[in-house]
BALOBA-1460 file (C-alpha; in Angstrom, 3 decimals):
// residues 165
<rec num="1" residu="x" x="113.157" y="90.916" z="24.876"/>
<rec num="2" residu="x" x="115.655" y="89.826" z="22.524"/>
<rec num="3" residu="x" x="115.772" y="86.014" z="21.752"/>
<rec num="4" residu="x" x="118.449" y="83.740" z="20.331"/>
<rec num="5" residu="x" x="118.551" y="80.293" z="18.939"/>
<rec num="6" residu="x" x="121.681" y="78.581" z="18.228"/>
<rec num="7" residu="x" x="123.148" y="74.925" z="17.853"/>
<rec num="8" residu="x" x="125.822" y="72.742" z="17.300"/>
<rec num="9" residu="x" x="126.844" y="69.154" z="16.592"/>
<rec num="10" residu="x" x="129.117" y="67.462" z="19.277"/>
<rec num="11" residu="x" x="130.986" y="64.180" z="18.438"/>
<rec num="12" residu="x" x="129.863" y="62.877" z="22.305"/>
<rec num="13" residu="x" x="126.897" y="60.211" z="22.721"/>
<rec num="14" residu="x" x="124.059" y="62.601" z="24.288"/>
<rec num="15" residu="x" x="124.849" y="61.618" z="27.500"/>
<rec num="16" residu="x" x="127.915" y="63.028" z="27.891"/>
<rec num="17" residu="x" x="126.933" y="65.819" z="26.405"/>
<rec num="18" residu="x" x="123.693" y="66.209" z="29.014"/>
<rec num="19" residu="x" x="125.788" y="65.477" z="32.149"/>
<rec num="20" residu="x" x="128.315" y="68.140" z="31.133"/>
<rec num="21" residu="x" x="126.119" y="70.982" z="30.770"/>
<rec num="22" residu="x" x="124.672" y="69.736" z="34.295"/>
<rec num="23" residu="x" x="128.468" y="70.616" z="35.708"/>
<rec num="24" residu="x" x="126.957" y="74.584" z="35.740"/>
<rec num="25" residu="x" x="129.945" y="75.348" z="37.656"/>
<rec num="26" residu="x" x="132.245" y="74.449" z="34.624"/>
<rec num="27" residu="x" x="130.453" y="77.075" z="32.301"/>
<rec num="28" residu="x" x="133.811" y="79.700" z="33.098"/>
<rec num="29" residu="x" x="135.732" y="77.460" z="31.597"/>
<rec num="30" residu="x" x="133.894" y="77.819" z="28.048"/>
<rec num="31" residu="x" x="131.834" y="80.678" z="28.175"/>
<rec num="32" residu="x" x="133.241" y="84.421" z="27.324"/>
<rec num="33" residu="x" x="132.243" y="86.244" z="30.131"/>
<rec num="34" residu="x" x="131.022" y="84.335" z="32.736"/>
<rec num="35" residu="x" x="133.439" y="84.718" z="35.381"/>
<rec num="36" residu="x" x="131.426" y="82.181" z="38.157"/>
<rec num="37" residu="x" x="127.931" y="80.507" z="38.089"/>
<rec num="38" residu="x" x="127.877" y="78.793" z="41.953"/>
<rec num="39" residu="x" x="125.355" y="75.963" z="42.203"/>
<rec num="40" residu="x" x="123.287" y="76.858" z="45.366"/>
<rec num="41" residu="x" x="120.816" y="73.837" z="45.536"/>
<rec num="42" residu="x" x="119.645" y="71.508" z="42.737"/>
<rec num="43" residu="x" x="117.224" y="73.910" z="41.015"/>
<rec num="44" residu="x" x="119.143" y="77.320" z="41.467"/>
<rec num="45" residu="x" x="122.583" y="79.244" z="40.540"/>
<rec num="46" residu="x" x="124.151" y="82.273" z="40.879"/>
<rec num="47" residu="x" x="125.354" y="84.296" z="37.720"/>
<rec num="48" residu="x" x="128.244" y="86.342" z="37.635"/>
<rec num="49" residu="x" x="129.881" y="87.686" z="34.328"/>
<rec num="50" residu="x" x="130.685" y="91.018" z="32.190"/>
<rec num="51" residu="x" x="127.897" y="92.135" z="30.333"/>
<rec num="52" residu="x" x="128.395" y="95.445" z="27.977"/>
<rec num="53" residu="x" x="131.534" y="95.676" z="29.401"/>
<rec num="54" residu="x" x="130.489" y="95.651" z="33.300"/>
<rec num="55" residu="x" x="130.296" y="93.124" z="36.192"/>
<rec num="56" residu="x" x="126.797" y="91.924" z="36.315"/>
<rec num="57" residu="x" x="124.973" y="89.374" z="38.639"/>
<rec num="58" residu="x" x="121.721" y="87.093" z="38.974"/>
<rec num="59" residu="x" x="119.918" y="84.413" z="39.794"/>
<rec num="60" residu="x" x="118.373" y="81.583" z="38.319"/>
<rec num="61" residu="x" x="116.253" y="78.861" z="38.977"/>
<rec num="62" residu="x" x="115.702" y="76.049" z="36.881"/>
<rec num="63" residu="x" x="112.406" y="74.936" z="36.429"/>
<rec num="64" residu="x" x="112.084" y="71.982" z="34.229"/>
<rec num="65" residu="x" x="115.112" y="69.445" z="33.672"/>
<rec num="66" residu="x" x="114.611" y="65.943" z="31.876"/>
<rec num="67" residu="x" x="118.371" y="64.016" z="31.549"/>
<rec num="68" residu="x" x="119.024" y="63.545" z="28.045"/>
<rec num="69" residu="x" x="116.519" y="65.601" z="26.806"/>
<rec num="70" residu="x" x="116.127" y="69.513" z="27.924"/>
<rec num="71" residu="x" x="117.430" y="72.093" z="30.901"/>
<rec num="72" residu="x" x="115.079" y="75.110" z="30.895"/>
<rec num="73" residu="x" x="115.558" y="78.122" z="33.274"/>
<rec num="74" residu="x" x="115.186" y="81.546" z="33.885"/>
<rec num="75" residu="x" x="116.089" y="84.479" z="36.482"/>
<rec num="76" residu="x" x="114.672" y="85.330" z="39.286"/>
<rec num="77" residu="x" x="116.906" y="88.003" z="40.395"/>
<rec num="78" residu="x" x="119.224" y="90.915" z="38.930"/>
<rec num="79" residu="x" x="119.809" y="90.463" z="35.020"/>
<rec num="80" residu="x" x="116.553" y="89.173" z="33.252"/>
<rec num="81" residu="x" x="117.046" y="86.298" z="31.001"/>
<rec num="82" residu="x" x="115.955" y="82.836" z="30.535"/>
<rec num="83" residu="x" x="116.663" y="80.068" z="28.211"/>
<rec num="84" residu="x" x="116.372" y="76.082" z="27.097"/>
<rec num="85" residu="x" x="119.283" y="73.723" z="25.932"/>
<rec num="86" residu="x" x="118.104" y="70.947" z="24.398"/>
<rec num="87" residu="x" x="119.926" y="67.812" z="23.360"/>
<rec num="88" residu="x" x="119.163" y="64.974" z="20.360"/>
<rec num="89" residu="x" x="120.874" y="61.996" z="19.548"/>
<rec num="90" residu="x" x="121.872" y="61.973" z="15.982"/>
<rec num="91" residu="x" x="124.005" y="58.273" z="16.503"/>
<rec num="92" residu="x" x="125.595" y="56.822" z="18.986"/>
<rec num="93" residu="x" x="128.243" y="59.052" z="19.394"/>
<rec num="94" residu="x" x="127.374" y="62.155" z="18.027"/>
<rec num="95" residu="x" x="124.769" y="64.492" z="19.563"/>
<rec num="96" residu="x" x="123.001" y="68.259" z="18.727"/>
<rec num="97" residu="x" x="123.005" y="70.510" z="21.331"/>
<rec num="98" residu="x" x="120.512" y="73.714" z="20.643"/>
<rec num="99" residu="x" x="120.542" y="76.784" z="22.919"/>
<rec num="100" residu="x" x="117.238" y="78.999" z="22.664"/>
<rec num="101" residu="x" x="118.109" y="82.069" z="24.510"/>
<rec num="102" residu="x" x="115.623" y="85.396" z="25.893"/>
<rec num="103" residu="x" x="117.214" y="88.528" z="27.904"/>
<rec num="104" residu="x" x="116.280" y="91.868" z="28.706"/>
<rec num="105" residu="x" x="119.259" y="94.337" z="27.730"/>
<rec num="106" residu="x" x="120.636" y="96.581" z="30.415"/>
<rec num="107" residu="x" x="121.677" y="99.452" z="28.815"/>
<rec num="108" residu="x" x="122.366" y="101.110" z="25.254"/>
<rec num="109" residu="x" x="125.730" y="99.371" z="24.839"/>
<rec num="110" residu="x" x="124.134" y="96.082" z="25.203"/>
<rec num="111" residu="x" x="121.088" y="97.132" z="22.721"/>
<rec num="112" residu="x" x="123.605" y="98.441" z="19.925"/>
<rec num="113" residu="x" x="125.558" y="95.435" z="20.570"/>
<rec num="114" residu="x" x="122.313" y="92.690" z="19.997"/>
<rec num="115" residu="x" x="121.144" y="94.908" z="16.883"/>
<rec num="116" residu="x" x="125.232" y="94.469" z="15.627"/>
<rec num="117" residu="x" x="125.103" y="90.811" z="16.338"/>
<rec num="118" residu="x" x="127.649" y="90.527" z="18.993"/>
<rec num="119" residu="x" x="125.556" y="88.435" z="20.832"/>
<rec num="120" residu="x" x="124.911" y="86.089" z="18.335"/>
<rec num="121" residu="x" x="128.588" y="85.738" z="17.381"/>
<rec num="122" residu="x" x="129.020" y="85.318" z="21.458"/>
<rec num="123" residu="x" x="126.464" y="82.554" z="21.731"/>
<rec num="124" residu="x" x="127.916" y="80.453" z="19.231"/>
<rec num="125" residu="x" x="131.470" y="81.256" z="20.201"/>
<rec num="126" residu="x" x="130.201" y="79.861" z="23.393"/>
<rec num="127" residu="x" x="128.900" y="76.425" z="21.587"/>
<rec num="128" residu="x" x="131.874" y="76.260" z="19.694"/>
<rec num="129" residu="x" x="133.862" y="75.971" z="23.037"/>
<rec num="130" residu="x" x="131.575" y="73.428" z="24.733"/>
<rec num="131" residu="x" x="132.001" y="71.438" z="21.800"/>
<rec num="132" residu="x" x="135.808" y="71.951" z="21.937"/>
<rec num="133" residu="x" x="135.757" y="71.135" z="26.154"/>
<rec num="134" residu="x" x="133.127" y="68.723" z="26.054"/>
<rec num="135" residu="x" x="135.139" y="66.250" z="23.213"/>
<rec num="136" residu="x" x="138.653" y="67.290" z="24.656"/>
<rec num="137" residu="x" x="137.061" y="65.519" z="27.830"/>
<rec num="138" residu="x" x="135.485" y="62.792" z="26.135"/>
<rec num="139" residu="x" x="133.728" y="61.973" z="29.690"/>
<rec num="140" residu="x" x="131.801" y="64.354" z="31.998"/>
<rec num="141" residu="x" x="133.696" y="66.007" z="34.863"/>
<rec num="142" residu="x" x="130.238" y="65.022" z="36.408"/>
<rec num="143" residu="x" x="126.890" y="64.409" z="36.185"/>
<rec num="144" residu="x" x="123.694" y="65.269" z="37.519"/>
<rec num="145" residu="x" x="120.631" y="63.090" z="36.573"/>
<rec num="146" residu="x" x="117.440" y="63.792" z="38.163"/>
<rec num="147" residu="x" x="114.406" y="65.519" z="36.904"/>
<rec num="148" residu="x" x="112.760" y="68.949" z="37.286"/>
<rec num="149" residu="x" x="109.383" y="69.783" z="36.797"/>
<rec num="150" residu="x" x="108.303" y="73.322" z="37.871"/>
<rec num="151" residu="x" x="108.774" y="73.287" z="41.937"/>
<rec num="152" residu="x" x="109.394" y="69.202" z="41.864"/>
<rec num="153" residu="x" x="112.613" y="67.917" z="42.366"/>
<rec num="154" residu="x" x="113.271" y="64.021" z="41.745"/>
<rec num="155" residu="x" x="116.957" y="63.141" z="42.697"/>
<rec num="156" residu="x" x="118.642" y="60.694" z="40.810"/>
<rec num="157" residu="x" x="117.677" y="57.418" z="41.436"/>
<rec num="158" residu="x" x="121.109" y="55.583" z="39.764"/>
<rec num="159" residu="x" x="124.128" y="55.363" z="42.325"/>
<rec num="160" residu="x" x="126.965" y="57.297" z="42.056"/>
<rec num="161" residu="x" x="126.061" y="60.053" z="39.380"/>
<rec num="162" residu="x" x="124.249" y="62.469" z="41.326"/>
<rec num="163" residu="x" x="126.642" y="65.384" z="41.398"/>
<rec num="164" residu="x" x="126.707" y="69.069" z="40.318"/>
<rec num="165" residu="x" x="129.746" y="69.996" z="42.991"/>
């Protein structure tokens, strides 16, 4: 299974940075090929985007979540993958964001195209336009603050920022 790690600097405190990653029905709007991700319940979404040039489609669960800190999830239907995005203050207003990616390639155009490093060049693409959207904004278009641990969900206890739709 390949894996990828990638990161980026964002000139956002990390909790805008946090909450706007939690907004995983946003992700069109920065990612190359992800043409919906719909936000079914607090720990799961559905994926759909073009992969190796075809419509592919999956879902996810995520299983632990920590504001500020890390989102971790993986598939549990259709296209294997799984990954972590992490976030670190490096100031006040500046934060790294660091994406550690795992899939299972579909196909031989998908294989030829991790061994070429389109996927890598993808990825970072993709960081490059959160980073772009995400300081554009300089707020969240929402938030969503409670915790995940494995099959334990703890809404978010502060008023009025508990929202992924």
């Amino acid at each position: 299974m390949p894996k990828l790690k990638k990161s980026i600097e964002v000139n956002v405190p990390v909790r805008v940075a946090y909450d706007q990653w939690t907004q995983f029905e946003e992700f069109p709007r920065f990612m190359e090929g992800v043409d919906s991700v719909k936000q079914l319940d607090d720990k799961r979404l559905h994926w759909r985007a073009k992969v190796g040039g075809k419509v592919e489609e999956w879902d996810a669960e995520i299983y632990q979540q920590d504001p500020d800190r890390v989102i971790a999830w993986r598939s549990i239907a259709g296209a294997r993958n799984e990954g972590t995005v992490r976030f670190a203050p490096l100031g006040p207003d500046k934060t790294k964001v660091e994406l550690e990616l795992h899939w299972e390639p579909l196909g031989v155009l998908e294989r030829v195209g991790d061994v070429l490093g389109a996927d890598d060049m993808r990825v970072q693409g993709d960081l490059n336009r959160f980073k772009e959207f995400v300081e554009s904004h300089g707020a969240p278009t929402g938030a969503w603050r409670g915790r995940i641990e494995g099959e334990r969900v703890e809404e978010d206890q502060e008023a009025g920022t508990s929202s992924r739709r």
